[in-house]
C-alpha positions as a Markdown table, in Angstrom:
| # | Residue | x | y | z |
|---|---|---|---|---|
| 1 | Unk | 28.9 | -6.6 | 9.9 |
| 2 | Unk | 26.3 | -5.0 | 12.7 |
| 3 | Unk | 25.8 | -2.1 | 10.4 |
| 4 | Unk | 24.5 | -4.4 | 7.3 |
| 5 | Unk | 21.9 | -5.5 | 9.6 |
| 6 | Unk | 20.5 | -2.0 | 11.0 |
| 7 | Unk | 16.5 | -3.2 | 10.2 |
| 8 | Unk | 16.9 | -5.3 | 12.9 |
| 9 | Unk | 17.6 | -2.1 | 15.4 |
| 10 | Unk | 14.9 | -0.3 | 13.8 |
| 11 | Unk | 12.5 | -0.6 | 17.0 |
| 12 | Unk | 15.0 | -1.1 | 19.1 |
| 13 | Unk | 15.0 | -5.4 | 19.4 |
| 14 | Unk | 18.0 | -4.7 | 21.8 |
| 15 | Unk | 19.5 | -2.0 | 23.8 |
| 16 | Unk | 21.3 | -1.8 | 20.3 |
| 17 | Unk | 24.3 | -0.1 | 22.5 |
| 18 | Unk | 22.0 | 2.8 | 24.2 |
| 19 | Unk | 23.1 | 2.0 | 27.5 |
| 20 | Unk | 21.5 | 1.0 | 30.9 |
| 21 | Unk | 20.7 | -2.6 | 32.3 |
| 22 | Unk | 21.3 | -5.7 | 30.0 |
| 23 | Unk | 18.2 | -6.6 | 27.4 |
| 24 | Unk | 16.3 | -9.3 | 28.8 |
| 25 | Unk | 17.2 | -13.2 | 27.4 |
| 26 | Unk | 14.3 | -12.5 | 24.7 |
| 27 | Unk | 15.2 | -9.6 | 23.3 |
| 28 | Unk | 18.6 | -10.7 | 22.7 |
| 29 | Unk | 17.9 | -13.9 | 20.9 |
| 30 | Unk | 15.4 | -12.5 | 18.8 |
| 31 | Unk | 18.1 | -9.9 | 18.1 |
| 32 | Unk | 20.5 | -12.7 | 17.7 |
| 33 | Unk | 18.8 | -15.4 | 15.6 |
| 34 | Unk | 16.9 | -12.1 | 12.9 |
| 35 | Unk | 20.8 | -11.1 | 12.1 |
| 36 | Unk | 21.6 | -14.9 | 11.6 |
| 37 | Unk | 18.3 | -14.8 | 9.5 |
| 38 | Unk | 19.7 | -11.8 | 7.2 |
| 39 | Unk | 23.3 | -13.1 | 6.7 |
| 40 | Unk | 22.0 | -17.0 | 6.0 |
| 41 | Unk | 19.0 | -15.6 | 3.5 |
| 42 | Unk | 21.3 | -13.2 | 1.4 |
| 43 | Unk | 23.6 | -15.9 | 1.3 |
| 44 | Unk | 21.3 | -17.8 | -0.3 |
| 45 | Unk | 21.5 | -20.5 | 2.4 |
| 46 | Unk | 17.4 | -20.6 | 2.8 |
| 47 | Unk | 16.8 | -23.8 | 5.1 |
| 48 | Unk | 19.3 | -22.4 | 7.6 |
| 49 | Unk | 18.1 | -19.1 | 6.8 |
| 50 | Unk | 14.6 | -20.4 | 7.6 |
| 51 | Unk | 15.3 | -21.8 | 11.0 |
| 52 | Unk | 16.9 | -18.9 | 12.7 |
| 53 | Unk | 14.4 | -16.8 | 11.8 |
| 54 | Unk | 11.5 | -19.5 | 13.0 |
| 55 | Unk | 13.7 | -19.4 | 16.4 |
| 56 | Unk | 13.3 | -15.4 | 16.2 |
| 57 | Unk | 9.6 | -15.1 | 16.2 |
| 58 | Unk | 9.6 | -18.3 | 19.2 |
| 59 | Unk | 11.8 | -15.7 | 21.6 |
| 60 | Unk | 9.1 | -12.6 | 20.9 |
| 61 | Unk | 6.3 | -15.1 | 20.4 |
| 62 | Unk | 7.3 | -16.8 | 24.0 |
| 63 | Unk | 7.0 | -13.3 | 25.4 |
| 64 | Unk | 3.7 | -12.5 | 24.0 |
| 65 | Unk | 5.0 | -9.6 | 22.2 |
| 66 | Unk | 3.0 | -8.5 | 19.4 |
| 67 | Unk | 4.7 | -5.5 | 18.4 |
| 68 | Unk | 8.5 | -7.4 | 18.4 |
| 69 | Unk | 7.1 | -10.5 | 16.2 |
| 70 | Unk | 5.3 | -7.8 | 13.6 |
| 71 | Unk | 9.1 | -6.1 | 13.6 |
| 72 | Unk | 10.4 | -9.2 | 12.6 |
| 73 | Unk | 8.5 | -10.0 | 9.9 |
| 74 | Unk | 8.8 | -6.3 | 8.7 |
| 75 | Unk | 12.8 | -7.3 | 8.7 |
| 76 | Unk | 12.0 | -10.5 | 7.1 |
| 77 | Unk | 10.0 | -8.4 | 4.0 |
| 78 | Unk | 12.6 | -5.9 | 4.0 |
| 79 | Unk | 15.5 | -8.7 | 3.4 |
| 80 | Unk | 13.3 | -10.4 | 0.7 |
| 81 | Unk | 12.4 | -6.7 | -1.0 |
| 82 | Unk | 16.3 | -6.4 | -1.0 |
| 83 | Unk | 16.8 | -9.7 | -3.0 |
| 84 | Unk | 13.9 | -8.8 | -5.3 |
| 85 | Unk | 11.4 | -10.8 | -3.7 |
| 86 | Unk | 8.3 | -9.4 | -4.2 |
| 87 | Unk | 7.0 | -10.5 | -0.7 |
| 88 | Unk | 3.5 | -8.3 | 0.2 |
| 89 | Unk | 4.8 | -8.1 | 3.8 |
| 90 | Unk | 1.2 | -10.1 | 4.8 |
| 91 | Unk | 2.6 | -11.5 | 7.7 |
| 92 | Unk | 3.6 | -8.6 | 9.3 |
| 93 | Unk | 0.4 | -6.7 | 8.4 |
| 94 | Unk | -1.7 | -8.8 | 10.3 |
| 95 | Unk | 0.2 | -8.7 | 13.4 |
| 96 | Unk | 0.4 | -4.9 | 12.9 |
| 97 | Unk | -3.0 | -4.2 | 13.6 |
| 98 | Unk | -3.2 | -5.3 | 17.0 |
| 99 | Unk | -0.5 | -3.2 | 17.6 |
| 100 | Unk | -0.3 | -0.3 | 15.5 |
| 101 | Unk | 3.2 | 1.9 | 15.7 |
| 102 | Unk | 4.0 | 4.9 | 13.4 |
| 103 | Unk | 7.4 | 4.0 | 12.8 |
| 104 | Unk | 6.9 | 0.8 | 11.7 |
| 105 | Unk | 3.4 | 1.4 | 9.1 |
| 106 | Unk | 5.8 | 4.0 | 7.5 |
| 107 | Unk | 9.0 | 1.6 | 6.9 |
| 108 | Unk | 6.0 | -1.0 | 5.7 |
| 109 | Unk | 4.6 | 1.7 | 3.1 |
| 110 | Unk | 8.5 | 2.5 | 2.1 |
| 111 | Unk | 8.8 | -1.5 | 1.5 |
| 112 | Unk | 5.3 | -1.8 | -0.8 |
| 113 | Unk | 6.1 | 1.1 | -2.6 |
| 114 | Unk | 3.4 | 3.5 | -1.2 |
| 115 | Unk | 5.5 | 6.7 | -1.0 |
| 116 | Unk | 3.0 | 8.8 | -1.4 |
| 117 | Unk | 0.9 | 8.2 | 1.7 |
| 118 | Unk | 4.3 | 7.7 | 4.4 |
| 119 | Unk | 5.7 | 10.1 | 6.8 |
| 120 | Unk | 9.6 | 9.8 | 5.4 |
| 121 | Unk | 10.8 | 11.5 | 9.1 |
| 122 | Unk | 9.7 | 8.2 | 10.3 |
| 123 | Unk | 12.0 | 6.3 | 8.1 |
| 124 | Unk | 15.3 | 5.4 | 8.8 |
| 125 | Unk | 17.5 | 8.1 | 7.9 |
| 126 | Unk | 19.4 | 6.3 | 4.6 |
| 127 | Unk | 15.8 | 6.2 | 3.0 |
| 128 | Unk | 14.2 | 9.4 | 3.4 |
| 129 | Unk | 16.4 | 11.6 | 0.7 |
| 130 | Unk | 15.1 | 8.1 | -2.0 |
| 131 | Unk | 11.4 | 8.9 | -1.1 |
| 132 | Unk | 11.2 | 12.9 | -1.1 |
| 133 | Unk | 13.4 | 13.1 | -4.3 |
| 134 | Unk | 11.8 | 13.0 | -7.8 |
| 135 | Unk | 12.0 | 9.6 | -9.6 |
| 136 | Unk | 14.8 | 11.0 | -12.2 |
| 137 | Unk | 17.0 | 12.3 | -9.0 |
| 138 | Unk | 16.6 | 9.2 | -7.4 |
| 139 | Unk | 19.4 | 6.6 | -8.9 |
| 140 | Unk | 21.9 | 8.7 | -8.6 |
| 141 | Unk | 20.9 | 9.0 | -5.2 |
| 142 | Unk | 22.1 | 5.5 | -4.4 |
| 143 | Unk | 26.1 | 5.6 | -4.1 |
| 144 | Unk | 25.6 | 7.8 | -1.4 |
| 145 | Unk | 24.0 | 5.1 | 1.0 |
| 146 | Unk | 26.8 | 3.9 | 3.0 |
| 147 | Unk | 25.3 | 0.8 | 4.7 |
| 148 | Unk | 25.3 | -1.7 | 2.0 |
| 149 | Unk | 22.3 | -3.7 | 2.7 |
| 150 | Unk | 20.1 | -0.1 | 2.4 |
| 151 | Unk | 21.5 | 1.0 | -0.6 |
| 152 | Unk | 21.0 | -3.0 | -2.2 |
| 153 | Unk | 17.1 | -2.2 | -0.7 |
| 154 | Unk | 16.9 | 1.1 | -2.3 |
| 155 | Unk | 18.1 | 0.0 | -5.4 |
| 156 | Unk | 15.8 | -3.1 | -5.4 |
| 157 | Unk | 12.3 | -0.9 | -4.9 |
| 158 | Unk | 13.9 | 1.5 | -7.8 |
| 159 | Unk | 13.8 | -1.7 | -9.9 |
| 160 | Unk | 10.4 | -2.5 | -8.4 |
| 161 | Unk | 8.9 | 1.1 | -8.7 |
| 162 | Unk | 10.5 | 1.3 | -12.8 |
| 163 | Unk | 12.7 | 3.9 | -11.8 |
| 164 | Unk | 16.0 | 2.1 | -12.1 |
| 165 | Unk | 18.4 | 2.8 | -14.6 |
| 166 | Unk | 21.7 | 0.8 | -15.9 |
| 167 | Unk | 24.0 | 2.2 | -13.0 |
| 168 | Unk | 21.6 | 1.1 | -10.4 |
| 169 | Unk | 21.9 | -2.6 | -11.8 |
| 170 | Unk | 25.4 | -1.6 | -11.5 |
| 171 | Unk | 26.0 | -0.6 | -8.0 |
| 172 | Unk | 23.6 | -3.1 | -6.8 |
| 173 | Unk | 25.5 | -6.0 | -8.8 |
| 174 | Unk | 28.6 | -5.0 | -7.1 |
| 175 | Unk | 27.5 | -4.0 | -3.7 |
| 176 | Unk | 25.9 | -7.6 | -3.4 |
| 177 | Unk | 29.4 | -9.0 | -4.7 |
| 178 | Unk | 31.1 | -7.0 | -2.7 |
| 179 | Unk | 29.4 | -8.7 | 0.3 |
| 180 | Unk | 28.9 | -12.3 | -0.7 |
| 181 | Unk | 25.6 | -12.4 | -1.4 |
| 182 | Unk | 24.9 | -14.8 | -3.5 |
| 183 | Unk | 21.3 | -14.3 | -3.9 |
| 184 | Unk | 20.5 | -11.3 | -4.9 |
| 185 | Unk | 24.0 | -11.3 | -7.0 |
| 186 | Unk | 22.2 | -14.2 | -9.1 |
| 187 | Unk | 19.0 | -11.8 | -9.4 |
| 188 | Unk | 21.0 | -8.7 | -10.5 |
| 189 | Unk | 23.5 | -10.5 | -13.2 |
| 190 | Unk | 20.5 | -12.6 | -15.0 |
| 191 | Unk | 18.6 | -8.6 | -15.2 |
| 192 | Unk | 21.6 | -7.5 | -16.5 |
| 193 | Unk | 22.6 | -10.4 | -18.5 |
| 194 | Unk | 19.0 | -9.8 | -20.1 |
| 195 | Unk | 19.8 | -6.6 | -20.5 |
| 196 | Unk | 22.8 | -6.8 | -22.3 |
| 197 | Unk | 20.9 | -9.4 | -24.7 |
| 198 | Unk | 18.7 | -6.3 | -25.7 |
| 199 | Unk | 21.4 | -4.1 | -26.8 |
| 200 | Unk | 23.0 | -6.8 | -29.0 |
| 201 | Unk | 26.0 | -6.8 | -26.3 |
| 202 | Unk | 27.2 | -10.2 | -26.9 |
| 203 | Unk | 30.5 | -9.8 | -24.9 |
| 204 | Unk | 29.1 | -8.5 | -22.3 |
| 205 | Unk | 26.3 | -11.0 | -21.9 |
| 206 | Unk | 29.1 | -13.4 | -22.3 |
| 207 | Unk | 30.8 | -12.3 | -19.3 |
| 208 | Unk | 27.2 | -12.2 | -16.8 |
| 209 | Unk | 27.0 | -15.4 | -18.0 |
| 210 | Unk | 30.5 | -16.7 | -16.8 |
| 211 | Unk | 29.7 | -14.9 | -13.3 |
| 212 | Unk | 26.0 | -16.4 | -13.3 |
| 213 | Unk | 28.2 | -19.6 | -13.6 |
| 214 | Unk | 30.4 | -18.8 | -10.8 |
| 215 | Unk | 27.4 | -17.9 | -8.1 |
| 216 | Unk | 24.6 | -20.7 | -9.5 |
| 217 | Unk | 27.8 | -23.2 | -8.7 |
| 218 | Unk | 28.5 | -21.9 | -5.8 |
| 219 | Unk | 25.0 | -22.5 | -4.3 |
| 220 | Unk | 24.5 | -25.9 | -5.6 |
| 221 | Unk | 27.7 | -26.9 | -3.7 |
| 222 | Unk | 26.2 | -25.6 | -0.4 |
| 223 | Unk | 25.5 | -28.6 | 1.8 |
């Protein structure tokens, strides 16, 4: 699962396996506890969700690192942009300024949908073929992303930007089934359920609602 959670490398929280002496305590919990954040969050589990990412921004807050805490909450906006949360990334914004780093103000522009005005080499390297292509190119674009959690991100600004198209409801349907992730599976089978409804599909609306079912039951049986 270390792949799905590649946002959380993106400055480098951790020695993220480049070698050399051990991360010190701090890095590695806040490493630790923003991966438990993801995994909890897309799971829909929000309270626990909630708490290990609190205990992330104590271990970089304890250090007195701005530049680490403003990562985190770019992570935290990315997972929420991923679930089609339309989260403004505030937080991290006004950490940012003390601090300012190229690499993250690009990944922050990629998240609020300012492709225009971003320097795409700065971007991880999954995103940069999605922001220099044209906005026809760009679904199709999608099954190429191998890490799943990118491609369900990509997908999600298509949907924000009003690029997306039926097969990227689709992919990201099944790439958030694929992985158990309940919340953004809800989001993505009520936009196609709704979608389905349009076209007169009844069967197929039928069928979203047996799985919307399945996933809303799920989540009211977690503890």
């Amino acid at each position: 699962m270390k792949s799905v959670f590649a946002f959380a490398c993106m400055v480098l929280l951790t020695a993220c396996g480049s070698g050399g002496p051990p991360p010190p305590d701090w890095k590695s919990d806040a490493a630790d506890f923003i991966e438990r954040y993801q995994k909890h969050a897309l799971r829909g589990e929000n309270v626990l969700a909630e708490r290990y990412f609190q205990q992330a921004i104590q271990a970089t807050g304890g250090a007195g690192r701005i530049a680490d805490t403003a990562q985190l909450w770019l992570v935290r906006c990315a997972t929420r942009r991923a679930m089609l949360i339309d989260d403004a990334c505030a937080d991290y914004a006004r950490l940012a300024g003390a601090e300012p780093d190229a690499t993250q103000e690009s990944y922050y522009r990629f998240l609020t949908l300012r492709w225009d005005t971003l320097d795409s080499s700065l971007l991880p390297q999954q995103h940069r073929e999605l922001v220099s292509a044209s906005a026809s190119a760009r679904p199709a674009l999608l099954s190429g992303i191998d890490d799943p959690l990118a491609r369900l991100l990509d997908a999600s600004l298509l949907v924000m930007r009003q690029e997306a198209d039926a097969s990227t409801l689709g992919l990201a349907t099944e790439t958030a089934s694929t992985q158990g992730w309940r919340q953004p599976l809800l989001t993505y089978l009520k936009l196609q359920q709704t979608r389905a409804a349009s076209q007169g599909d009844a069967a197929a609306s039928a069928r979203l609602a047996q799985r919307i079912q399945l996933v809303e039951q799920s989540l009211l049986a977690e503890p």
